[in-house]
N, C-alpha and C positions, 0 to 999 in steps of 0.2 A: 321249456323254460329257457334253454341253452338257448335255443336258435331265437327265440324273441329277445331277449341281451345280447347276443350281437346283433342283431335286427336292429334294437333300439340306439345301441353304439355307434353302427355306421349311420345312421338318419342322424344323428346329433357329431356327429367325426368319433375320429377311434376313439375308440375305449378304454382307460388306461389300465397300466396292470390291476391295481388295486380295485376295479368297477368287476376284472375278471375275475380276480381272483373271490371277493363276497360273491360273485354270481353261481361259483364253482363250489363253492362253500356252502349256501343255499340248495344248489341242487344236491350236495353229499346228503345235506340233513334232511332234505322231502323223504331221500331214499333211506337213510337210515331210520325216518320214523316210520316206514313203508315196510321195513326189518321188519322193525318192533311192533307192530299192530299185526303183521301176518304170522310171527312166531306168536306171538301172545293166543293167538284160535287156531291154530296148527293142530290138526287133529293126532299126528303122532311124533313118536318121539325122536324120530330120522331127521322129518320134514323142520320141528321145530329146533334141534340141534344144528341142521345145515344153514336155519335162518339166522341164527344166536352167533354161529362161528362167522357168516358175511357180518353181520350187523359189528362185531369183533375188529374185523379185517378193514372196515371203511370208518371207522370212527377216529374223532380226531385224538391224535397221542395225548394221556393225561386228561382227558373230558371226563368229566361227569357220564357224559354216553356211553365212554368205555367203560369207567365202574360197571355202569347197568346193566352192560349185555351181558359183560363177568357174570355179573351176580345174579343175572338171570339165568345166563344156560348153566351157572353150577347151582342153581335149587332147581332146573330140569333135570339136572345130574342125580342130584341128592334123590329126587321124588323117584325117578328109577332106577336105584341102587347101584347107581357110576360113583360111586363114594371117593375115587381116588379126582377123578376128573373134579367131581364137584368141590373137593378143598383147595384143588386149584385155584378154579375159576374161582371159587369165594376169597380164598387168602389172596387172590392177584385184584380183586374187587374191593377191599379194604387196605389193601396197601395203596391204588390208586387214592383211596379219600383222606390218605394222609392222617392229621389230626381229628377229624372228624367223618369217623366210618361210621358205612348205613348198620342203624340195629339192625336189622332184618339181616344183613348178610351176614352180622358178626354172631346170629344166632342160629342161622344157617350151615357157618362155618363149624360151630359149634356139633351140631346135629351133623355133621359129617363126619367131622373128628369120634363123636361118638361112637360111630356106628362101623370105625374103623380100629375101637378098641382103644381109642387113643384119649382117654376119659380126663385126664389132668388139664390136658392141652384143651378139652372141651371146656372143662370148667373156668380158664380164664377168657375163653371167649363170649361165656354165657355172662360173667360178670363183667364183662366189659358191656355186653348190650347190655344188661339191666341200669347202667347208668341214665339211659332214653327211659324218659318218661314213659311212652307207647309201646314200648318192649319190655319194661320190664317186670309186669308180673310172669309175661311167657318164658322168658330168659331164666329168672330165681325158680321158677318150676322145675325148669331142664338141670338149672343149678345141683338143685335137690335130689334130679333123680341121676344125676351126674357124682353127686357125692355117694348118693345109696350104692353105685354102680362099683367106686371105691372102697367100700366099706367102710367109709364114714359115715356110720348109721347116726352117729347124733347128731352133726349136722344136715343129714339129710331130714330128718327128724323136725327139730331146730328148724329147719328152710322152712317146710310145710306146712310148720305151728304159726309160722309169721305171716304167711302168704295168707291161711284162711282166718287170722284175725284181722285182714284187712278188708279179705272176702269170702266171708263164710259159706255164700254159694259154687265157687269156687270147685267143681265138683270133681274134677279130674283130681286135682290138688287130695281133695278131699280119699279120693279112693287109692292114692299113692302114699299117703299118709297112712291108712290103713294096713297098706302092703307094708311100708317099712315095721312097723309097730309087730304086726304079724310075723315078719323077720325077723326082727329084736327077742323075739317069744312072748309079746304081751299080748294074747288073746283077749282078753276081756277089753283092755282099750281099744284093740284093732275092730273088735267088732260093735264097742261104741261110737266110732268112728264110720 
């Protein structure tokens, strides 16, 4: 693509900076979505961490693309228990979005922080996703088992009762609800539940 923009530059006379510089900018983004479609079916987790960190390295400062790759190699992180890596990459992926961070990351984030002990800091990330329509019955779930995690058994409680009057199929809901209840010592609810 390189070599046909200057091909095409000298048949028409130079090329001016600005013709080079979109052409350079085009070929960054062929390659970075070349990143992103090869880390996305990467069979392991070397292969797809080395493509997530190029995809990192060539993206332009402050893109959306940079969000992405954040956000994608830290739920790589997350998914293989790099817990520390992955709050990075998520907290540096939601800071990129500014006022408007991806749910997914910010529940992601969350799920990391969890899983790091660090359960407070989890639960305002879970309530910040649940703000997105598309996240947040998943978000008030983790909320839930984020509070129970605290021993805030009545709101964790409370979370679960709201979640399955909205969806009583609901079923994961449903059997964490249970647990709490079970916890609490109400056998008889927990096992009408």
């Amino acid at each position: 693509f390189l070599l046909f923009a200057a091909f095409a530059g000298c048949s028409a006379g130079f090329a001016s900076p600005d013709t080079r510089a979109e052409a350079a900018a085009a070929a960054d983004m062929k390659t970075l979505t070349e990143l992103f479609n090869r880390a996305m079916t990467s069979p392991s987790y070397e292969e797809a961490e080395s493509l997530w960190t190029k995809a990192i390295e060539i993206a332009p400062p402050n893109s959306p693309a940079l969000s992405a790759a954040y956000s994608n190699r830290g739920t790589l992180r997350l998914q293989y228990s790099e817990w520390l890596g992955a709050v990075e990459d998520l907290q540096k992926s939601v800071d990129l979005d500014g006022d408007h961070p991806d749910p997914l990351a910010l529940n992601n984030l969350g799920n990391s922080k969890g899983a790091l002990g660090r359960w407070d800091e989890a639960m305002a990330d879970f309530l910040e996703a649940s703000r997105f329509e598309d996240m947040r019955a998943i978000a008030q779930a983790n909320y839930a088992l984020a509070a129970f995690q605290t021993g805030r058994q009545d709101l964790a409680t409370s979370t679960a009762r709201k979640l399955l009057r909205k969806d009583p199929e609901f079923l994961d809901m449903r059997a964490a609800l249970s647990a709490f209840l079970w916890a609490a010592g109400d056998q008889a609810e927990a096992e009408a539940e």
